[in-house]
C-alpha positions in Angstrom: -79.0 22.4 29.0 -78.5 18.7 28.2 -81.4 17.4 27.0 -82.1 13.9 28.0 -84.1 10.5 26.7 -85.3 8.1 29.5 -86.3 5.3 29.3 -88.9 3.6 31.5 -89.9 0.1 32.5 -93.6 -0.9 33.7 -93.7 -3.7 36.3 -91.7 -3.1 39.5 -90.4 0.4 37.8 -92.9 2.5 36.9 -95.7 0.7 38.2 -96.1 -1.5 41.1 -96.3 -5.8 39.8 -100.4 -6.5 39.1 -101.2 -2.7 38.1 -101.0 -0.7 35.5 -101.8 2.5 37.3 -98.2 5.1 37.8 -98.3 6.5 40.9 -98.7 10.2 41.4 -95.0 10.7 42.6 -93.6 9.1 39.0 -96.3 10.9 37.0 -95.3 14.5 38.7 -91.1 13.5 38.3 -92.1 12.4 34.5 -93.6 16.2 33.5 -91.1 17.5 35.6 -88.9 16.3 33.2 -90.7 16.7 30.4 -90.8 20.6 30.9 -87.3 21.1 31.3 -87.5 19.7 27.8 -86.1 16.0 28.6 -88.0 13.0 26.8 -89.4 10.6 28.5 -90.6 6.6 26.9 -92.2 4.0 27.8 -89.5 0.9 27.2 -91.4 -2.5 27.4 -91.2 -6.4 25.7 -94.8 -5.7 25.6 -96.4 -5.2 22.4 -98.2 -2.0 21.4 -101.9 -3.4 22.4 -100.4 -4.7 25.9 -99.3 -0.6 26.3 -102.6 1.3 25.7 -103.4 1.3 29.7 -100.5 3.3 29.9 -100.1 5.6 27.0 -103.0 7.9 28.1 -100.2 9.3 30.3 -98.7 11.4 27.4 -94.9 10.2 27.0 -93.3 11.1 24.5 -93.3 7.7 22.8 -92.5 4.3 23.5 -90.7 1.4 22.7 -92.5 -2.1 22.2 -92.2 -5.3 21.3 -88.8 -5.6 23.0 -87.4 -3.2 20.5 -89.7 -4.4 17.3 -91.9 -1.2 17.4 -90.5 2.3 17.9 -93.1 5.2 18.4 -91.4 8.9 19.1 -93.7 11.8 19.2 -96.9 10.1 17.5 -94.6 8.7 14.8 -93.0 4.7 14.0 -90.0 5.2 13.9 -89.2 1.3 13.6 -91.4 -1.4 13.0 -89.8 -5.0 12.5 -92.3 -7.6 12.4 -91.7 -10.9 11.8 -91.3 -12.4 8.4 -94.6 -14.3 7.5 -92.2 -18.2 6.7 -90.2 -17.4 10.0 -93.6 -16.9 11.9 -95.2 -20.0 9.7 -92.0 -22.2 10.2 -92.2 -21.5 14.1 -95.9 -22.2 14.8 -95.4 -25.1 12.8 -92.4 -26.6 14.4 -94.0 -25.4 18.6 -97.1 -27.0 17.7 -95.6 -30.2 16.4 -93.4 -30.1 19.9 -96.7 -29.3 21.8 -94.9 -26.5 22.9 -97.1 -23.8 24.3 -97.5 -20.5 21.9 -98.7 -17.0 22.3 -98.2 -14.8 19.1 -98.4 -11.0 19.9 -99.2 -8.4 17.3 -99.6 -4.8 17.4 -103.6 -5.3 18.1 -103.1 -7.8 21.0 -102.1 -10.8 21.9 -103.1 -14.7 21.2 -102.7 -17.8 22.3 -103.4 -21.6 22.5 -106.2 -22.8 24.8 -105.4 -22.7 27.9 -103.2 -19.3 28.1 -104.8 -17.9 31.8 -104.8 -21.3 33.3 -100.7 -21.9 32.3 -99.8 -18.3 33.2 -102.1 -18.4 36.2 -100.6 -21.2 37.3 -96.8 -19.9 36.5 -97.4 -17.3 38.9 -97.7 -14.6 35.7 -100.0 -12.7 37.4 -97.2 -11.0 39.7 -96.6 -8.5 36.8 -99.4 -6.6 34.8 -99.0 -7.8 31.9 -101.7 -10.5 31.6 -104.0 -7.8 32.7 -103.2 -6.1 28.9 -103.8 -8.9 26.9 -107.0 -9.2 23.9 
């Protein structure tokens, strides 16, 4: 048999937009898969913290951080954060723009004053997502 990675989305894939909760039907087709020895990850932009609601379902690792973080079978297999002048030169150079800023790290997720009310009122809420955040 050909064993098999797959990869899987949250919002609008796995999940339905504003939940963080699989249904029944993907969690049965995921350990279907898993015992005919097929692999099955979480693959989000979302950081490690933003994941948590979701790891308790027992993949076999995930990929966060839009490819920064790599976790396969309770190991990091990748980790890429950014370089502390890259991050310093960026908050620097957003905050003199007033540009809006949200940093996420592998514990959670910050942001200037005023993060709810801007995604809020962006119409964030139609995915998950905001639901993870510290």
């Amino acid at each position: 048999m050909n064993k098999k990675l797959l990869f899987l989305d949250i919002d609008g894939s796995l999940t339905e937009p504003r939940y963080n909760i699989p249904p029944a039907s993907a969690l049965d087709a995921i350990r279907k898969a898993q015992a005919k020895g097929h692999k099955v990850f979480l693959c989000s932009g979302r950081n490690q913290a933003m994941l948590k609601p979701l790891l308790k379902y027992d993949f076999d690792g995930y990929v966060a951080s839009a490819g920064g973080y790599v976790v396969c079978d309770g190991e990091v297999v990748f980790d890429r954060p950014m370089k502390p002048e890259v991050f310093r030169l960026a908050m620097d150079v957003f905050g003199r723009n007033h540009v809006f800023r949200t940093v996420e790290c592998l514990d959670g997720t910050y942001g200037d004053n005023g993060l709810e009310d801007l995604l809020e009122g962006a119409g964030a809420f139609s995915n998950s997502e905001p639901l993870s955040t510290t």
